[in-house]
N, C-alpha and C positions, 0 to 999 in steps of 0.2 A: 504493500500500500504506500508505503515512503517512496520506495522508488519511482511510482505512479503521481505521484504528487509534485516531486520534484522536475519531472520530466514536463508536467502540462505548467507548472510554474515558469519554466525553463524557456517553452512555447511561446507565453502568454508574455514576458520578458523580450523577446524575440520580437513577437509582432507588435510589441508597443514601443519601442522606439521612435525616435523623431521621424515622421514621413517624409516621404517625398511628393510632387504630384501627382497624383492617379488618373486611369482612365479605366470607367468601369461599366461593363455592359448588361444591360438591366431588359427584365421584360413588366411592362406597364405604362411607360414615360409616353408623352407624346410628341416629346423636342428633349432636344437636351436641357441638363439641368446641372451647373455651376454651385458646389461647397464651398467657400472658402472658410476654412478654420483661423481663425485670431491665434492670439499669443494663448490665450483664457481657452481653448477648443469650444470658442463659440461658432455654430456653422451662421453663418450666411449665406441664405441659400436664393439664389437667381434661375428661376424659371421663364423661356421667354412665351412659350406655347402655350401653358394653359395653366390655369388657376391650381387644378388636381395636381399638377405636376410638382406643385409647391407641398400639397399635403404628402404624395409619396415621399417626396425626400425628406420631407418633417419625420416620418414615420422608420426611414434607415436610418438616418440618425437617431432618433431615440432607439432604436433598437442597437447599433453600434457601442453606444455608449453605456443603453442602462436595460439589455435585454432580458437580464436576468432578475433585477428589480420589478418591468413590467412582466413576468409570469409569476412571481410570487404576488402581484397584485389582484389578477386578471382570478386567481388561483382561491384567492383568498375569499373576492367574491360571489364566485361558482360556486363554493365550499369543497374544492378538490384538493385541498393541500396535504389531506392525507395519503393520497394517493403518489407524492413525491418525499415526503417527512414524515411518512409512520404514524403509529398509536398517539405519539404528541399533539398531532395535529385533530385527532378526531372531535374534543369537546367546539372549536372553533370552527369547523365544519358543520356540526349540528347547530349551530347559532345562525351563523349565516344562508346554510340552506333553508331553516326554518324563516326566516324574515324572504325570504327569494329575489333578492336584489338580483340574479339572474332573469328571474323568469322576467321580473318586472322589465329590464332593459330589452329581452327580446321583446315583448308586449308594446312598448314606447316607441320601437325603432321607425314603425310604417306612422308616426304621428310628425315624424321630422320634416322637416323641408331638404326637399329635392337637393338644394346644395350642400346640405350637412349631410345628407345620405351620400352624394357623391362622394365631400370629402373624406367621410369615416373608409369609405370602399377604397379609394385612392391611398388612406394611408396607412388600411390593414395593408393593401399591395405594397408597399413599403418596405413593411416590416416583415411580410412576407417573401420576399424577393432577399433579405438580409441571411434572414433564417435559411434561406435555398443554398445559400454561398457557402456556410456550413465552417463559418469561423467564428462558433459558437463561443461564449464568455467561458470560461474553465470551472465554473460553479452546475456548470448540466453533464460535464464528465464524470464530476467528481459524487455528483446525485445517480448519474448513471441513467439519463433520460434524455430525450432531444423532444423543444417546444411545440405543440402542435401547431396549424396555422393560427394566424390570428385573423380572428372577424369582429365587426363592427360590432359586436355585441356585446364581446370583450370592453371594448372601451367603453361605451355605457354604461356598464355594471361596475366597471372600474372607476367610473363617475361616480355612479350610486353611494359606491363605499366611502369615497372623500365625502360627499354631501353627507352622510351619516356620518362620519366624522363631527363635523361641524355641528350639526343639526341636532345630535340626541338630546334632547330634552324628556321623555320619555320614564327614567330613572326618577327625574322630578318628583312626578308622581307618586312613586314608593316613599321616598325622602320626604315630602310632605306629608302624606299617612299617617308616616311615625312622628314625625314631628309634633302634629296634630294634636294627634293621640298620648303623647308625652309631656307635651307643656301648654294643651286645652288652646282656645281660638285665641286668646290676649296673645301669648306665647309666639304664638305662629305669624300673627298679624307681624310682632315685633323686629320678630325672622326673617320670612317672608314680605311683608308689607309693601307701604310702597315709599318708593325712589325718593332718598333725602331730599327735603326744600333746600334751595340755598347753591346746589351744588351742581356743574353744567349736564345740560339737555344737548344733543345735536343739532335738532332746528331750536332756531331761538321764537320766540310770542310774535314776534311782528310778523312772522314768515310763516305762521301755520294758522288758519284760524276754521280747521275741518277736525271732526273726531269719531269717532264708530264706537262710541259709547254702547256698553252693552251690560244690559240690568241683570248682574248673575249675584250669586250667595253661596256665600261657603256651606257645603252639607259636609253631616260627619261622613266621613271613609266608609266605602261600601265593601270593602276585602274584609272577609273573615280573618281571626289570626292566621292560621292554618295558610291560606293564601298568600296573607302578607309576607309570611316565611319561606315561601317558593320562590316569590317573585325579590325577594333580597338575596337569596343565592343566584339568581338572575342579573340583578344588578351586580352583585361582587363579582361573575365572572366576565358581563362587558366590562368593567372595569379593568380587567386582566386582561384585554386581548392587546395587541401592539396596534391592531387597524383601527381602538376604540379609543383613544384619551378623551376626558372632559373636563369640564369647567375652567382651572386656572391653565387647563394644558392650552385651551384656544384662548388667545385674547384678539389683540391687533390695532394699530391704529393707522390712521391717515389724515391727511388733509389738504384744502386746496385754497391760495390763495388767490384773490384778483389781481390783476396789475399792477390796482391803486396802493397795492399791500407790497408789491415785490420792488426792488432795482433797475428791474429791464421794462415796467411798465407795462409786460405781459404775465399771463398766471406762472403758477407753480405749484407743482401737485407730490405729496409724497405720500407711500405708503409703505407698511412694514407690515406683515401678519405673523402672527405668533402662532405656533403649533409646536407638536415636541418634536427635539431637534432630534435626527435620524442621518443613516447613514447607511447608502448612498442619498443624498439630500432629495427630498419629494422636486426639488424644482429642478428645471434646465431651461438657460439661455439660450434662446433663438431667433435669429433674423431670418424673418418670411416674404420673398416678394417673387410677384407674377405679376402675369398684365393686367391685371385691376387690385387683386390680393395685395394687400403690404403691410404687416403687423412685425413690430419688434419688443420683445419683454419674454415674460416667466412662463415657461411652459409646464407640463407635465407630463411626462414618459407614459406613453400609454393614451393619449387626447392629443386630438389633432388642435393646431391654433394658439392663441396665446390667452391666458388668462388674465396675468396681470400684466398692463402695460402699455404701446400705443401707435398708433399710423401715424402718416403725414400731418393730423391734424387733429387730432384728439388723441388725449390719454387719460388712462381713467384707473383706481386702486381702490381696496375692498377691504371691510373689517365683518366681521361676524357681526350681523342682528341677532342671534339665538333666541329667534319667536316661538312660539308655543305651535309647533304645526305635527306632534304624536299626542296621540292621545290612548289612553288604555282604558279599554270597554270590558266591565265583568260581567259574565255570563254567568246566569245562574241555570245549568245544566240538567237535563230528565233522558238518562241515556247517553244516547250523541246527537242530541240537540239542546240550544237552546230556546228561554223564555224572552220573547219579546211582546207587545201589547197588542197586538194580533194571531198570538199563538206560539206554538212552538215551530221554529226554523231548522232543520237539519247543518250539521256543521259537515264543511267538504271535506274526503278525506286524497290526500296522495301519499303516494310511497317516495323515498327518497333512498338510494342507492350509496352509499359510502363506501369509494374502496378502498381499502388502506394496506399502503407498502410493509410487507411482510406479516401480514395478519389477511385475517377471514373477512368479507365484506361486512357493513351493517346496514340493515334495511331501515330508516327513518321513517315513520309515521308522522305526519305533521295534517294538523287539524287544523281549516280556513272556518271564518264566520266572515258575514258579508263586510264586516269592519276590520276584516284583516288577519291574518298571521294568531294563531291562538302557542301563543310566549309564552306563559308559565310551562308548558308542558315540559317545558325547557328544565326548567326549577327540580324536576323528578328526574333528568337525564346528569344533572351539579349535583344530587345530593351531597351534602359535605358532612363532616363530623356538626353536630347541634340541630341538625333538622333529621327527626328518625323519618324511617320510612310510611310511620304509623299516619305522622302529622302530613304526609303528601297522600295518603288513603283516604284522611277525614278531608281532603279537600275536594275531591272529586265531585261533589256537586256544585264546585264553581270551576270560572276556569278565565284567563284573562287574553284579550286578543289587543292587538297594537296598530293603528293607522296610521302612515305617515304619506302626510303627500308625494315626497319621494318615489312612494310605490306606485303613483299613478301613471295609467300606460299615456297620461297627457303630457307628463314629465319630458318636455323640449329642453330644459335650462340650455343645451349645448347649441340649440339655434340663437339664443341669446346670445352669449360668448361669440360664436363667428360672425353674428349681425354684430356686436359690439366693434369686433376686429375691422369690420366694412365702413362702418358710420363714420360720416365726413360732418356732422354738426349734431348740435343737441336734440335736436329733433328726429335724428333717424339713429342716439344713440337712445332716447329715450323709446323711440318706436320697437326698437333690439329686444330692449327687456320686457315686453309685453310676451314675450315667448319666455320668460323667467320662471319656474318651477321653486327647487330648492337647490341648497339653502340660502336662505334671504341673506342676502348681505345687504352692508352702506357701501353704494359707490359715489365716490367722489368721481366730478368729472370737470376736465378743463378742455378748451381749443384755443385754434392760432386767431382764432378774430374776436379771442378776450374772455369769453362766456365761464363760467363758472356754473358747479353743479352740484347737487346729491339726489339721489334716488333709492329706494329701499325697495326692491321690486321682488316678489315672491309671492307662493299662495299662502293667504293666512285663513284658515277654514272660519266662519262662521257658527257659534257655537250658544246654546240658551241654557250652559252651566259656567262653575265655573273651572277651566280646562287645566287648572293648579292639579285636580284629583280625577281619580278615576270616574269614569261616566258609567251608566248603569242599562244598560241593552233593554234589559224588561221593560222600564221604563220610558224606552223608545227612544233614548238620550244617542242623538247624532248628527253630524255637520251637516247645516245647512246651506251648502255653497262656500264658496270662497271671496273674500273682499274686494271691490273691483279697483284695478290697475289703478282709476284715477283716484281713488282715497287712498292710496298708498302715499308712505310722506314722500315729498319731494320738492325739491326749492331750485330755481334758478336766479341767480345773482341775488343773493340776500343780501340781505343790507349792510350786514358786520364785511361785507367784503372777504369774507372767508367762512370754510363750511371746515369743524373737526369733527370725528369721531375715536371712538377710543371702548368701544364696547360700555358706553355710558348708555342712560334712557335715550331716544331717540325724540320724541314729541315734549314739549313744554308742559310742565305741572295743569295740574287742572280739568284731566280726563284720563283713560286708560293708556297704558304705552303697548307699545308690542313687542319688545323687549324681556326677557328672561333676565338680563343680568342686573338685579336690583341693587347692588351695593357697588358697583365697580365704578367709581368716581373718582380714583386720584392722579390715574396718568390721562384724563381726559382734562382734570383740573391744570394737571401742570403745564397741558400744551398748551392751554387757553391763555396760563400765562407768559408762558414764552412769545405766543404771537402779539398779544396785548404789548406787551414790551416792544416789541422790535416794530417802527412806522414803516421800516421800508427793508424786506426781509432779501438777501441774496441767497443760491442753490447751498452755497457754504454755514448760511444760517440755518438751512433749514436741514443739512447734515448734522449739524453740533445740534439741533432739537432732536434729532433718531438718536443719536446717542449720548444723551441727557437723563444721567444715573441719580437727580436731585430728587428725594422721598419725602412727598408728602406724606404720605400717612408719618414717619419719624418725625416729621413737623409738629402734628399734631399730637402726640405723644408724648415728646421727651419732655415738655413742661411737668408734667404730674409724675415722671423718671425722675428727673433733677430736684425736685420738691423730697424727695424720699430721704428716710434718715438708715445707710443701712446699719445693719447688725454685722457682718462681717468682712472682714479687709477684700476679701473677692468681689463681694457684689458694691465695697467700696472703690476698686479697681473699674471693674465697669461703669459706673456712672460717673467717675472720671475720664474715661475714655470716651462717652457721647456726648459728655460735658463740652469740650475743645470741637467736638464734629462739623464739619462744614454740613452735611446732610446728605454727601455724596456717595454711592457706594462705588469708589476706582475700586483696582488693584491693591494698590498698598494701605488702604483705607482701615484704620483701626477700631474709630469710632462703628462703624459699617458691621463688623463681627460684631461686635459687644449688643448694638441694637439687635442682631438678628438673635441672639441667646434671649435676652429680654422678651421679644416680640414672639417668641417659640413659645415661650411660657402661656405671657398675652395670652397667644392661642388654644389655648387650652381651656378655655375660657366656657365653654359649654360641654366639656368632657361629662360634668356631673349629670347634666341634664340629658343630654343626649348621645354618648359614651364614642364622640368622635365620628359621629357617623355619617354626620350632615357638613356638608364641604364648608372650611374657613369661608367665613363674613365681613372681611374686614372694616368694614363702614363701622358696623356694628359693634363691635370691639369699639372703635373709638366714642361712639357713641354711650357705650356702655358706660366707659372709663369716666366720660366727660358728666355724666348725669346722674352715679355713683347709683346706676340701672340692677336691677334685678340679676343679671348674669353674673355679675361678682360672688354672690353668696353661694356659700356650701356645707351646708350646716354639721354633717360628717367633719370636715376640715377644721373645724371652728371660725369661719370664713364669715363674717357676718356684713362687710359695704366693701368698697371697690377699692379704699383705701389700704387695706390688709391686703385684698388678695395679688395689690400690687408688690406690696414691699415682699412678700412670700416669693411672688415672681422675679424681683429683682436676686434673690436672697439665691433662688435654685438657678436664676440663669447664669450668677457671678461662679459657683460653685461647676455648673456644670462647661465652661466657658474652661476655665485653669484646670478643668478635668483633660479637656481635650488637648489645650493649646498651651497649657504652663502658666503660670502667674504674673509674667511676663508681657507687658503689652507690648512691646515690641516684637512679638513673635503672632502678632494676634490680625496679621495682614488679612484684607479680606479673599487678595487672588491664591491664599495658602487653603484658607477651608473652601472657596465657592469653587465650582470647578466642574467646564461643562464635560460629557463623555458620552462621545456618538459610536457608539455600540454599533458594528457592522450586523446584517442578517445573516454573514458567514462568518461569525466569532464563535460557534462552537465546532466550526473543521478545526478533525485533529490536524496537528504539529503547526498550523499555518494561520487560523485562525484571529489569536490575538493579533498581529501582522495589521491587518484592517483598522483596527479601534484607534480613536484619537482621542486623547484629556488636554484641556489646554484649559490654566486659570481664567475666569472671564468676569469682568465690572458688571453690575446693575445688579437689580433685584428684582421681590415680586412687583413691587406698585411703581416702579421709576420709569420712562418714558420707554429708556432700554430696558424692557423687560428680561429678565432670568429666572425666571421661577425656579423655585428648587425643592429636593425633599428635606424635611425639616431636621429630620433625623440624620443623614447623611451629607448634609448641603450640597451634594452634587446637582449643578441645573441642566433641568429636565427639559425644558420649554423656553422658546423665547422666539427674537427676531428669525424667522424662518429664511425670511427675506426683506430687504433693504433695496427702495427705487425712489427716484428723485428726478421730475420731467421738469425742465426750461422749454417752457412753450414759446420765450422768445428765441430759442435757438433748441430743438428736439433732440440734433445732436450731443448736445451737450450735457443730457440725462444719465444719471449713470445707476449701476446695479450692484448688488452683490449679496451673496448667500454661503452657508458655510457647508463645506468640505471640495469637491469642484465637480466639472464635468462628465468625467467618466468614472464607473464604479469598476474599473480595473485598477487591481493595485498598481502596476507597473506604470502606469500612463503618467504621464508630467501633470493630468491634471485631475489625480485622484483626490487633492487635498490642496490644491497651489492655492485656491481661495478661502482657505480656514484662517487662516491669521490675519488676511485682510478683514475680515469680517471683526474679530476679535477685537481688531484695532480700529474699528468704526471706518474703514477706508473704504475705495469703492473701484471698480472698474468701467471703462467707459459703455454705454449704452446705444453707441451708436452704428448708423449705416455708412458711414465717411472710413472707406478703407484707409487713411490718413491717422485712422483711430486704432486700429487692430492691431499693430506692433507684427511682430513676425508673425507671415501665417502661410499656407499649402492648402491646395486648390484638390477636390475628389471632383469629377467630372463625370453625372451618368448620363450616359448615350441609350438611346431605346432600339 
């Protein structure tokens, strides 16, 4: 096996070396079609014949570079990865087969327009014609498998599963339940509630004065216990998949400004999305042009076109809205049907086929109701140690199913996206997104003749509960349609002369938002203030705002830290150390560790009430702290107001702080504990494995504009800028990009990792169509 390993290493070494120019003969083209690769192995791809011709070579190149990444995707949401990864793979196969993000994408396909149908066919041809050459990535030798064709379904589905990425709100549900049920409606309201006064909205009052007010009430939770205990081993194991992160894993922000706001007296537009950082990186740079076709920015290995980014004449960048668009329907069950108010409904049943490498197949039983996917059944296939098999017996008279617009066969989003990439003004970008499905993002949008924009365009269902908790089937409880395009928010040239977002509320106080993220207010605070600052902002202002480590939430904080009298020289250490703090978290930032021990503490802040279960609130936390709130006490602890339960926190965070890192503040650098590490998907191949993985210390944190999130226990960061883009609409060329590890997920390649340290170091590479710009580069040439 060593000898075997070394030999295709040996290979793979071999044909990554610095190219020379090529000339390669292809079947699908209709003209020739011109690569030129950059210093960065960004293609630039020149098509003169035809539009498709642009998506085929989109499609060899993402296959060249990341073919192996796009079949564990394709893999993932087919539910086939057992069939390549064994017995490991089987619990994650039954998830995904059950929700059927496959079938759904075959279903969606005949709903696309003509030209996303050509393109998807043109750039499975692509990727198909790569695969025929048969100089396959050394990750399918070493599995002992070669990739089946790809078809346009593939990539759909493979859409699907990013949009559920994004999108699952779903879990909410369960999370709320217990909440609920644990600390009564006050409790919950508190929690839950809604979006702090005081703190920024995306549209500002002057710019919105519509609303979809809808007269709902909280009822208690329809899930028997028995239930609710299904459907939380459900939720802990999305939570475990690698294709699932939530909540702090997605953030994102962007913005745009007018003219009147920039240096060059035309807009400027930036976006960053945060997702958790991976390795080979979810995006790839690409320059797309044909004889009408010309999009340059952020792709995705596996989808034709560009997501984030822009033509000749607009460009546009996206943060997650995470609106309430699943919902979870309990059936109360007689047999194999349920009770709805016109009778009982038969539940549909199909078989599902699982094969798995080196083992016996498993046949899947997955049970539909006209509301969707019946998911707890799921909950009986996780059992885990604390739920017998007694308590999934006593449930069997209910049962819960899951809708997500998503799965609908109207599900276009990807006509959106390639109308986005076409549109030459506001009016045919905004017409784009009328084919918008999920997940709802904010798009910021700019052009060359000034216009400014935001849009939140997606389906948000129509509902006569409220859609926080589970809906009740018997009861006839179901979407009634979807909200129309034009009461969707959307503002052009608003008044502040700039549009933010930052996964804050999106609509102005005063009626319902549509928004999920109720407490995420402080990197949306802090850009507001960075642009308020700056009258007249340049592309360099608006790079030091992407990577702008100042923490608000430690703003608000360290007054009632500093106030504290400690009890011993460690937790004296500490609040000496955030004492001096500028509030930033660099590299060498000392103050920056000390707050994050403190703030760990902080966070623990609802352990007693609800033992960890419901995801950090940080709003609330400060709010808590500030108003000497109900969540301080713990009468176990002897905890009785907010003023104890802080000096207790100070006391364990100074103690567990000199546990880790010595007594010593000079050893107590932030880039020593924070530390991101993008874990390859081939880190457990023997001998060669670690090889892939990259650790490199990194600045920011959770709430700072440069976000890093991390786990609290380990501090390693998990999550953050995925990607970093900055358009000058007075000059296009002169936008620039960058994302962390590089272009191809071959080790050997020069650019398996050439842009991780630029990233690290907030720097950037250029984004341009100006071969003036590309620094050394080599031309693939395919001929049809």
């Amino acid at each position: 096996m060593r000898g075997r390993l070394l030999l295709l290493l040996g290979l793979s070494l071999l044909v990554s070396c610095v190219p020379v120019n090529q000339v390669q003969q292809v079947q699908g083209l209709s003209g020739p079609v011109s690569i030129t690769f950059d210093r960065w192995g960004v293609p630039h791809i020149r098509a003169l014949a035809s539009d498709m011709d642009v998506f085929f070579a989109q499609g060899y190149v993402h296959a060249r570079d990341r073919l192996f990444q796009m079949e564990l995707g394709r893999r993932a949401a087919q539910g086939r990865l057992s069939e390549i990864l064994g017995s490991g793979a089987v619990e994650q196969d039954r998830f995904f087969r059950t929700w059927g993000f496959y079938r759904a994408a075959q279903a969606s396909l005949p709903n696309h327009t003509e030209f996303t149908r050509r393109a998807l066919e043109a750039y499975a041809a692509g990727v198909n014609q790569f695969i025929r050459e048969g100089n396959l990535p050394f990750a399918f030798a070493l599995l002992g498998f070669t990739p089946e064709p790809w078809t346009p379904a593939d990539t759909v589905a493979w859409g699907k599963l990013q949009s559920y990425d994004l999108g699952q709100v779903w879990q909410d549900e369960i999370d709320n339940t217990f909440i609920l049920n644990r600390v009564g409606l006050e409790g919950f309201n508190d929690l839950r509630g809604d979006y702090p006064q005081g703190w920024p909205t995306v549209i500002q009052p002057e710019d919105w004065r519509s609303s979809h007010k809808q007269d709902v009430h909280i009822q208690a939770a329809l899930l028997s216990p028995s239930t609710q205990a299904l459907m939380q081993q459900v939720v802990r194991f999305s939570e475990e998949l690698s294709y699932a992160p939530r909540n702090l894993e997605q953030g994102s922000n962007n913005w745009v400004l007018s003219g009147l706001r920039t240096t060059t007296g035309k807009p400027m537009l930036a976006n960053d999305p945060h997702l958790r950082l991976q390795n080979p990186a979810l995006w790839y740079i690409a320059d797309l042009q044909g004889p009408s076709y010309h999009a340059i920015g952020a792709t995705i290995p596996g989808v034709p076109g560009v997501f984030l980014g822009r033509n000749d004449r607009v460009a546009w960048g996206a943060t997650n809205v995470r609106p309430d668009v699943m919902d979870l329907f309990v059936l109360d069950l007689e047999g194999q049907s349920y009770h709805t108010p016109g009778g009982l409904a038969p539940l549909r049943i199909r078989q599902e086929v699982i094969r798995v490498r080196g083992g016996d197949a498993i046949t899947l039983t997955v049970r539909e109701s006209e509301h969707g996917p019946v998911i707890s059944d799921l909950g009986r296939a996780f059992l885990r140690p604390g739920l017998t098999a007694g308590a999934a017996i006593a449930s069997e008279n209910q049962a819960v199913a899951v809708r997500w617009t998503g799965l609908d066969p109207q599900d276009t989003t990807l006509d959106a996206y390639l109308g986005m990439n076409r549109a030459q003004n506001a009016e045919e970008f905004r017409q784009a997104l009328r084919r918008y499905v999920a997940p709802m993002q904010n798009f910021v949008y700019a052009d060359v003749d000034g216009n400014i924009g935001y849009f939140a365009p997606g389906w948000i269902p129509i509902r006569d509960w409220d859609g926080r908790f589970p809906a009740s089937a018997s009861k006839g409880q179901q979407w009634k349609g979807y909200l129309a395009f034009e009461r969707l928010p959307q503002v052009a040239n608003p008044r502040e002369r700039f549009v933010s977002s930052a996964n804050n509320r999106v609509l102005p106080h005063g009626g319902p938002d549509i928004s999920s993220y109720t407490t995420e207010v402080f990197r949306a605070q802090r850009i507001r203030e960075l642009i308020l600052a700056t009258p007249k902002a340049s592309l360099e202002d608006m790079a030091r705002w992407q990577g702008d480590t100042y923490s608000i939430i430690a703003r608000e904080m360290l007054p009632g830290l500093l106030a504290l009298q400690p009890q011993s020289e460690a937790a004296r250490r500490l609040q000496n150390a955030v004492g001096g703090w500028d509030l930033r978290a660099e590299l060498d930032s000392v103050g920056a560790t000390a707050f994050a021990f403190y703030y760990r503490e902080i966070s623990r802040m609802l352990e007693d009430e609800l033992e960890l279960r419901y995801p950090p609130v940080p709003y609330t936390f400060v709010k808590t702290l500030r108003e000497d709130g109900r969540w301080c006490k713990n009468a176990s602890a002897g905890i009785q107001n907010c003023a104890q339960f802080m000096a207790q926190a100070l006391e364990k965070a100074g103690a567990e702080l000199e546990r880790r890192l010595g007594p010593d503040p000079s050893g107590w650098q932030w880039g020593r504990l924070h530390q991101a590490s993008l874990t390859s998907t081939l880190a457990s191949t023997p001998l060669i494995g670690g090889m892939f993985n990259r650790t490199l210390p990194t600045p920011g944190s959770m709430h700072t504009v440069n976000v890093a999130n991390y786990n609290q226990d380990t501090f390693l960061h998990t999550s953050g800028a995925s990607l970093r883009t900055l358009f000058d609409l007075a000059d296009l060329d002169k936008s620039r990009v960058i994302y962390p590890m590089g272009q191809s997920a071959d080790l050997f390649s020069p650019h398996f990792d050439d842009l991780l340290w630029l990233w690290r170091d907030r720097q950037y590479i250029p984004l341009s169509t100006r071969p003036a710009d590309w620094g050394r580069t080599w031309t693939l040439e395919l001929r049809p």
